[in-house]
C-alpha positions as CSV (number, residue, x, y, z in Angstrom):
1,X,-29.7,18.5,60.8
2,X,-27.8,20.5,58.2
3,X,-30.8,23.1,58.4
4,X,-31.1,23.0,62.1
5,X,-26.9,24.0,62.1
6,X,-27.9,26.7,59.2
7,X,-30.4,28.2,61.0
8,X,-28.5,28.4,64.3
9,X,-25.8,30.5,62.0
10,X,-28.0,32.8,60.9
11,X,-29.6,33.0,64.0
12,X,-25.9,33.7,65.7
13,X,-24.5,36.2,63.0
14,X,-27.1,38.5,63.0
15,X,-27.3,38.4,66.8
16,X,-23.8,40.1,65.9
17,X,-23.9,41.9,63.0
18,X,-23.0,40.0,60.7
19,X,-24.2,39.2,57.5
20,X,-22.8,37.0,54.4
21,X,-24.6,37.1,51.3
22,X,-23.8,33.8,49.2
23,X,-21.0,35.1,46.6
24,X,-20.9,34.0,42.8
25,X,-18.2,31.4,41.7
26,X,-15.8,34.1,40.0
27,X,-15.8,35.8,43.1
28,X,-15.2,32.4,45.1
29,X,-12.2,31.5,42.4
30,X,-10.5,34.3,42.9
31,X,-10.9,35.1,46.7
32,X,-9.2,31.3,46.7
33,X,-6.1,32.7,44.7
34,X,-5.8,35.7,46.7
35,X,-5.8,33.2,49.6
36,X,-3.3,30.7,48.3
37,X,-1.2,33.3,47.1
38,X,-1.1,35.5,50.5
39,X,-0.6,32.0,52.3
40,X,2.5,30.7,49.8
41,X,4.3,34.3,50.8
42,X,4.5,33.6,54.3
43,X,7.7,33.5,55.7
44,X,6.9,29.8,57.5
45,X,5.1,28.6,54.9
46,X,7.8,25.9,53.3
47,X,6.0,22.8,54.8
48,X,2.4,23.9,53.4
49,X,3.9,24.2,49.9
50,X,5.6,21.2,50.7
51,X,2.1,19.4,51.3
52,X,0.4,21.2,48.2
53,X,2.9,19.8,46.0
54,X,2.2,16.1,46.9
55,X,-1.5,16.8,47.4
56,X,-4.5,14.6,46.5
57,X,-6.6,18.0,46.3
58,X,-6.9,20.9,48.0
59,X,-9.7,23.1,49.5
60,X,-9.6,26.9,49.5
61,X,-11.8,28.8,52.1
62,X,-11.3,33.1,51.6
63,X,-13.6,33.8,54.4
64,X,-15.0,31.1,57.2
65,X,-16.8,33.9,59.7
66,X,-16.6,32.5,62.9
67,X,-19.2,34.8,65.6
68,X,-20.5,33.8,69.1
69,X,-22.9,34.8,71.2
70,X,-23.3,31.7,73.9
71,X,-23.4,29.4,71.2
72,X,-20.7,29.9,68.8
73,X,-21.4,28.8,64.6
74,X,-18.6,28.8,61.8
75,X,-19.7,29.5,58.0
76,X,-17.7,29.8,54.7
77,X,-18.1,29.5,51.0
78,X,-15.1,27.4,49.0
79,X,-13.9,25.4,46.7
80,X,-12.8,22.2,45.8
81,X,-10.0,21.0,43.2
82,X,-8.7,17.5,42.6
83,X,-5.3,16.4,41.9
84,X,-3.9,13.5,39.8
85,X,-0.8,13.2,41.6
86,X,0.9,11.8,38.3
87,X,0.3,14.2,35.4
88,X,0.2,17.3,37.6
89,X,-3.2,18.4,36.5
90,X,-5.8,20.1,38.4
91,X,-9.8,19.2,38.3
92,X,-12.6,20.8,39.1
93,X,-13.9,23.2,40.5
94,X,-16.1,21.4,43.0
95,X,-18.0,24.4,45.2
96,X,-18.4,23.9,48.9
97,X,-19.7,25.1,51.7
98,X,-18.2,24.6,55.4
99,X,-20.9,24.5,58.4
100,X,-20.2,24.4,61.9
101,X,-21.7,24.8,65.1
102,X,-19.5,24.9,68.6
103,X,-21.3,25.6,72.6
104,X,-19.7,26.7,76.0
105,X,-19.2,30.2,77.0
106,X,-18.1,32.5,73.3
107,X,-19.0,36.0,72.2
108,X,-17.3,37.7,69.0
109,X,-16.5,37.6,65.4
110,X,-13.5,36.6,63.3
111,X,-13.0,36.1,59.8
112,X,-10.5,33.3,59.1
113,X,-9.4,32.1,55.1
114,X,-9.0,28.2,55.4
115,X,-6.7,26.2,53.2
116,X,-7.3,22.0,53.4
117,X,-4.7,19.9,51.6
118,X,-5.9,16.8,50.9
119,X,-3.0,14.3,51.6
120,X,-4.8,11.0,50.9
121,X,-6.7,9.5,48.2
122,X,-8.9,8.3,50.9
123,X,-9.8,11.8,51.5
124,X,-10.2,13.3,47.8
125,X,-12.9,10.0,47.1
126,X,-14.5,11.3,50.7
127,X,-14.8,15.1,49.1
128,X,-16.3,13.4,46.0
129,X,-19.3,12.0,48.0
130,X,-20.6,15.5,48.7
131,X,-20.3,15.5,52.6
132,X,-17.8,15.1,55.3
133,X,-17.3,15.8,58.6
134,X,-14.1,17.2,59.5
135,X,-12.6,14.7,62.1
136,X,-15.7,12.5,61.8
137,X,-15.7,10.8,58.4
138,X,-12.8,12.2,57.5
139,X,-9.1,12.3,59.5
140,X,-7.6,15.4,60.2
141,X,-5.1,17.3,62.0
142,X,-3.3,20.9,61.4
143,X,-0.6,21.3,59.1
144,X,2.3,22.0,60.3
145,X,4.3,24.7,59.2
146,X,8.2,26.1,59.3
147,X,10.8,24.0,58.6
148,X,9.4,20.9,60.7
149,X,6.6,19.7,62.3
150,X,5.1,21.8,65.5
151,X,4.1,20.1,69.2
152,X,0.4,19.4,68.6
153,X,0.6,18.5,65.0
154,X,0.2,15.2,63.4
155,X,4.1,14.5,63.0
156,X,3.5,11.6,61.1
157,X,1.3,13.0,58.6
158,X,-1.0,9.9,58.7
159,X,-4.2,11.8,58.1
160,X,-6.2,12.9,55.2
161,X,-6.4,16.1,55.3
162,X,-5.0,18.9,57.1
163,X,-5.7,22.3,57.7
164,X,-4.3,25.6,57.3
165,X,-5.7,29.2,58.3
166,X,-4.3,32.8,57.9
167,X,-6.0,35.3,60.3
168,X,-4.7,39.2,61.1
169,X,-1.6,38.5,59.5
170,X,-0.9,35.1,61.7
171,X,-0.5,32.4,59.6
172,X,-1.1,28.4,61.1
173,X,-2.2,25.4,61.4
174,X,-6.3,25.2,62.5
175,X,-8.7,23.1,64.4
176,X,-11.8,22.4,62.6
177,X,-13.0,19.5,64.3
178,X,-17.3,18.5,64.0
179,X,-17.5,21.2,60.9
180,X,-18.9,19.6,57.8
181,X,-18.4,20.8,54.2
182,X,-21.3,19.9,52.1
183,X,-22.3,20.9,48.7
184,X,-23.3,24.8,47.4
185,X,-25.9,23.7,44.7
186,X,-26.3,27.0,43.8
187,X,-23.1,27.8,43.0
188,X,-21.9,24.9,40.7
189,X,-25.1,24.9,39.0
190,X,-24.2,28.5,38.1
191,X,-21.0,27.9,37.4
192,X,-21.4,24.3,35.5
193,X,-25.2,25.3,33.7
194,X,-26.2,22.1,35.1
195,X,-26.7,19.6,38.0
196,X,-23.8,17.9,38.4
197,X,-22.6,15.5,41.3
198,X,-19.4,16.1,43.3
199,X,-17.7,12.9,41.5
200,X,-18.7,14.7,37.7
201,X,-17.4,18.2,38.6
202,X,-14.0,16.2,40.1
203,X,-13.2,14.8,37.0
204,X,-13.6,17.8,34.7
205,X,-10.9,19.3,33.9
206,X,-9.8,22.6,35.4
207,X,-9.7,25.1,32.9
208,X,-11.1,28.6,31.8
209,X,-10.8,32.1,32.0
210,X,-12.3,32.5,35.8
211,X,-10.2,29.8,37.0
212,X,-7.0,30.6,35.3
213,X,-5.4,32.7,38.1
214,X,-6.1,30.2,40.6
215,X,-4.0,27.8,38.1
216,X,-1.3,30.0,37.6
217,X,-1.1,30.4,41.4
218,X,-1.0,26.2,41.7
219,X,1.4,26.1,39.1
220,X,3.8,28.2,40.8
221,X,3.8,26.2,43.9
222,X,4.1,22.2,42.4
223,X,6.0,23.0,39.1
């Protein structure tokens, strides 16, 4: 199924001229900084630092390219990071990539960066199994933003993950419903040297000289 969904991507983006070369994990690391950093400067943006703060993890998308023509497809390289809620530290990283495929009358391209805090530690142990489906496996809803909760947001904040976006300047909550995020073998094992599952990356701890920036970043939001 997975390559069935891939190849209707590719299929969809070069139908509109679009192309997205896989990118290396530095690249991916610090495109997620960029992200979390541009996103933390927003001027509604109190709840979603809020959220990071007590988060189980967190997963940081630069660039999901969303492009339709009849049938619509959504693609994005990111990456994961584990949280132990008690010490503070950060594990990881965990490289992902997010797949999805949507139908019904759609033509164009937008490029969205993603941000999923991970609110449970139902949801973090679902990320460490190496393939969810967002509002399938796993609960979700769209963060909410400002000082309190928006109409159409989870008020209750009973799910596991929820899900930020920043696109053209507009920054919100987002609706990812049926895309999955799955595992970019490629990318950890370039990053790592080795094959490593989900659950072994997760419990590494986060550290080095690609990753520091993105640290410094998390740092300045739950310390």
């Amino acid at each position: 199924m997975r390559k069935v969904l891939l190849l209707v991507l590719v299929a969809v983006l070069m139908a509109t001229g679009v192309t997205s070369a896989a990118k290396l994990p530095a690249e991916i690391l610090e495109g997620a900084a960029d992200v979390l950093m541009e996103m933390t400067q927003q001027p509604d943006s109190e709840q979603f630092q809020n959220m990071v703060r007590n988060a189980y993890g967190i997963a940081i998308f630069p660039s999901v390219v969303k492009a339709g023509l009849g049938i619509g497809g959504r693609y994005g390289e990111g990456v994961v990071l584990k949280r132990d809620r008690d010490t503070g530290e950060w594990y990881g990283p965990y490289f992902v990539e997010m797949v999805g495929v949507s139908y019904g009358l759609q033509i164009g391209v937008q490029s969205t960066a993603l941000v999923l805090v991970v609110a449970t530690e139902e949801g973090i142990k679902t990320l460490q199994e190496g393939r969810i489906t967002l509002g399938g496996n796993i609960s979700m809803a769209a963060g909410p933003v400002g000082r309190s909760a928006e109409a159409g947001t989870d008020i209750q904040l009973k799910a596991s993950m929820y899900s930020y976006s920043i696109s053209r300047g507009v920054f919100a909550g987002a609706s990812l419903e049926g895309s999955s995020i799955n595992n970019n073998e490629s990318a950890n094992k370039l990053y790592w040297g080795e094959e490593l599952t989900p659950s072994q990356m997760l419990s590494k701890e986060a550290k080095g000289e690609s990753i520091q920036v993105l640290l410094n970043t998390l740092a300045s939001i739950t310390e």
